[in-house]
TORNU-448451 format. One line per 10 residues: number of its first residue (from 0); for each residue z, x, y of C-alpha. Coordinates in pm, 1 decimal, padded with zeros to 6 digits. Example, Ala and Ser with C-alpha at 12.3 -4.5 7.8 and 13.67 -1.06 7.14 Angstrom:
<atoms>
0) 00780.0,01230.0,-00450.0; 00714.0,01367.0,-00106.0 .
</atoms>
This chain:
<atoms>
0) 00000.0,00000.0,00000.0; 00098.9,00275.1,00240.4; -00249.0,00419.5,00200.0; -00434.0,00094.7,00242.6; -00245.4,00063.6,00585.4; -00327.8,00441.4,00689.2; -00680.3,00370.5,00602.3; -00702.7,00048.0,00816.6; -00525.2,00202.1,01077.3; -00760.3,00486.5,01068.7 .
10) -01044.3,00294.8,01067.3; -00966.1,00064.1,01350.1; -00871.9,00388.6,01593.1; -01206.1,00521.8,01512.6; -01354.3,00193.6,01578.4; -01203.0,00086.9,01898.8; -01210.5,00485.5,02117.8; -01567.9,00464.3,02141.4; -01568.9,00128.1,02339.6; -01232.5,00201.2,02497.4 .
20) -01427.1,00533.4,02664.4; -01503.8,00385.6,03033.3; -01532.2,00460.1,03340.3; -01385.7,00435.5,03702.9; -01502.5,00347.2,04031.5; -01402.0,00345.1,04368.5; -01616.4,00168.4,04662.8; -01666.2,-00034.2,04980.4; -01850.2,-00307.3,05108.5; -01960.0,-00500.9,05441.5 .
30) -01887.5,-00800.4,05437.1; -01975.4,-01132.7,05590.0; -01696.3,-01427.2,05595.5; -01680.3,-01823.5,05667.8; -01400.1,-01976.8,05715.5; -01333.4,-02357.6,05781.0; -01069.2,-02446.3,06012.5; -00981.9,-02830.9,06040.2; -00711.3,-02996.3,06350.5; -00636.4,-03376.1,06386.6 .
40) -00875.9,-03312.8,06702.4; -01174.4,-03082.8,06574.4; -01318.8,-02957.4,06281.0; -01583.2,-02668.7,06269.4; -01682.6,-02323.1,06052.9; -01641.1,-01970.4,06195.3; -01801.7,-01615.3,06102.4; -01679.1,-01289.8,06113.6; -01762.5,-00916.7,05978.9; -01530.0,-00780.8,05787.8 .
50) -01494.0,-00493.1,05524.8; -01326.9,-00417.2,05190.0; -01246.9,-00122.7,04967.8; -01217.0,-00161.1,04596.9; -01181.2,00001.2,04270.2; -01179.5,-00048.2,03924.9; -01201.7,00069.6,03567.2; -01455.5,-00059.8,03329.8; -01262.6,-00077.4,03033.3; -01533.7,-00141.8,02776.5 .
60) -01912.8,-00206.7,02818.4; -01820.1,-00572.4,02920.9; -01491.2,-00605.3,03093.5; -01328.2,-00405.0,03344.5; -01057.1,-00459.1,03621.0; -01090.4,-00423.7,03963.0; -00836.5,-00395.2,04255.6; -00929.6,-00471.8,04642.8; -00819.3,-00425.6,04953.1; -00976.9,-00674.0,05222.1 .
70) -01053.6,-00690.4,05599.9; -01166.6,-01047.9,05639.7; -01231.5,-01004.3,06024.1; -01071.6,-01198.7,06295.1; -01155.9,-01558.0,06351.1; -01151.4,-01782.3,06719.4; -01257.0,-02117.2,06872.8; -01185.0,-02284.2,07062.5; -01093.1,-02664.5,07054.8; -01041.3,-02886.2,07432.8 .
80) -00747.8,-02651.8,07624.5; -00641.3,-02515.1,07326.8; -00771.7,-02169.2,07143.7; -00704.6,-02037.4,06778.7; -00752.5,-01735.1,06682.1; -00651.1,-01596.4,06296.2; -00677.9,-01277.3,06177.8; -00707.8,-01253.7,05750.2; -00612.9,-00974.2,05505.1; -00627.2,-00986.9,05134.9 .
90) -00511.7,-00788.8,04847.5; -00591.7,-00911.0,04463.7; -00596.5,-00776.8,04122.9; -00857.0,-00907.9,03894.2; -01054.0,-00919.4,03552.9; -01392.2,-00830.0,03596.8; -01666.1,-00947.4,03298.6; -01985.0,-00787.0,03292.7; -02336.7,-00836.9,03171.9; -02526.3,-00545.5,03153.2 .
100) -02927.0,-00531.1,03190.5; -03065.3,-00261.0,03034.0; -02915.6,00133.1,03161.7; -02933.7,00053.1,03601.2; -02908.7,-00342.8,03674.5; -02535.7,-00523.5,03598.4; -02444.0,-00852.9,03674.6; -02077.5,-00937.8,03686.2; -01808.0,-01197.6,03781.3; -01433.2,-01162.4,03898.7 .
110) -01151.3,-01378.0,03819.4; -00807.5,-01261.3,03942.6; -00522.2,-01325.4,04201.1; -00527.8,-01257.5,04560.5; -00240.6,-01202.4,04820.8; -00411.7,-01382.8,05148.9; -00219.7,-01318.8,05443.4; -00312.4,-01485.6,05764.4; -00145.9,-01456.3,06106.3; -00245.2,-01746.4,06326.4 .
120) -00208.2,-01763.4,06709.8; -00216.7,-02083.8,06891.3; -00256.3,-02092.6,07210.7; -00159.9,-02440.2,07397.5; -00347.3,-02455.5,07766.8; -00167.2,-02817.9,07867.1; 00076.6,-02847.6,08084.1; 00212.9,-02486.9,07988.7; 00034.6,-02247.2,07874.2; 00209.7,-02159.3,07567.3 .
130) 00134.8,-01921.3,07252.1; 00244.8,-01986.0,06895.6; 00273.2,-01739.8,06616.3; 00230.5,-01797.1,06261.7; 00175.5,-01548.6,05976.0; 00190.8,-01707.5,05669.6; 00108.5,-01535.6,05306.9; 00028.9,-01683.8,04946.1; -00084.6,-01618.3,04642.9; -00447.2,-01769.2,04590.6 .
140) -00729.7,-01802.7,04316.0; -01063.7,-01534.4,04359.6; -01322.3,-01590.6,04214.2; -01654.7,-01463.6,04223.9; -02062.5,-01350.0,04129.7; -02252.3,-01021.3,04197.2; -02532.4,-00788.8,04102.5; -02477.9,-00388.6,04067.0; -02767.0,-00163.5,04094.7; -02737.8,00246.8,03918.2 .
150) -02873.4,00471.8,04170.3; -02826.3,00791.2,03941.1; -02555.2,00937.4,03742.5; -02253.6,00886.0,03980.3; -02357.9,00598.7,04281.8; -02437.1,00266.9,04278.5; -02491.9,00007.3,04503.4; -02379.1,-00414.4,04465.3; -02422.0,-00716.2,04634.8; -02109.4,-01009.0,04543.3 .
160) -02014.3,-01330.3,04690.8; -01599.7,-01451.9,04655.2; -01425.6,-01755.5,04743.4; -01058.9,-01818.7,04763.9; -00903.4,-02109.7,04647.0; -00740.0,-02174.9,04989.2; -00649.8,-02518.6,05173.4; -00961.1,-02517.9,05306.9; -01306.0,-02298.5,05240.8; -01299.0,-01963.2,05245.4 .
170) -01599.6,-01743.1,05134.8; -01779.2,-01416.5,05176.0; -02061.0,-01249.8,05143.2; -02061.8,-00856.9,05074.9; -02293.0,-00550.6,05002.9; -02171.3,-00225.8,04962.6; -02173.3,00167.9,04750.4; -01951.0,00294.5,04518.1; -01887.1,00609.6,04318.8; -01866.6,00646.6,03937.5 .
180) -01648.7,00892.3,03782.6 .
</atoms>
């Protein structure tokens, strides 16, 4: 019996090192970002650049985890007398699964958590003018699509839309490099 188990346990190591040998990345992206705001007075969609750094490890030929760092941009309108204005970082940690096309294209999708932390300043014109913080921070859904192009051994370059499963609609657009290693 002892044997049998060395054996299987042999056989199974050998079997799973070759598709546990991946590889890492580190990158960063432009990015494009809507955002809906909505008031008992006005509702309307804004735009802003923003930027993210990411990184991962591809754990096998079709999964992989990624981390990211965001920069959603800073957001304003204005609504009668009053302004808003909201500024929107993000952290997450997800699972990334990926479908490769032959040895340069990938297409891949992300599932994972994100930290979105938004600080919010109101601005109130009538009578006073008065200003109103709020920074507020929750853990939200990611999810999201993209397509990775090879460019040689070590770079690459990837388009990839998100959305976070926020109170109202968040999404973003991004295109950016990274580096293999």
């Amino acid at each position: 019996m002892r044997r049998i188990l060395t054996a299987a346990l042999v056989t199974i190591r050998g079997l799973c090192l070759p598709a546990m040998a991946g590889e890492g990345y580190v990158g960063a992206s432009y990015m494009n970002t809507n955002f809906d705001i909505e008031t008992e007075v006005e509702s309307g969609s804004l735009d802003s650049d923003g930027w993210k750094i990411f990184g991962g490890y591809n754990l096998m030929k079709y999964f992989g985890v990624e981390v990211t760092w965001y920069d959603l941009g800073s957001f304003e309108q204005a609504i009668g007398e009053d302004s808003y204005k909201a500024e929107i970082q993000v952290f997450d940690v997800c699972a990334r699964g990926i479908i490769p096309l032959g040895e340069r294209f990938e297409l891949f999708a992300r599932v994972g958590y994100s930290n979105v932390s938004v600080d919010l300043t109101v601005t109130d014109a009538v009578p006073v003018p008065t200003t109103t913080s709020v920074d507020a921070t929750d853990w939200e859904l990611l999810y999201g699509i993209g397509a990775g192009v090879k460019l040689g051994k070590r770079f690459g370059i990837r388009a990839e839309w998100e959305s976070w499963d926020v109170e109202t609609s968040l999404d973003a657009w991004s295109l950016g490099a990274y580096f293999r290693f």
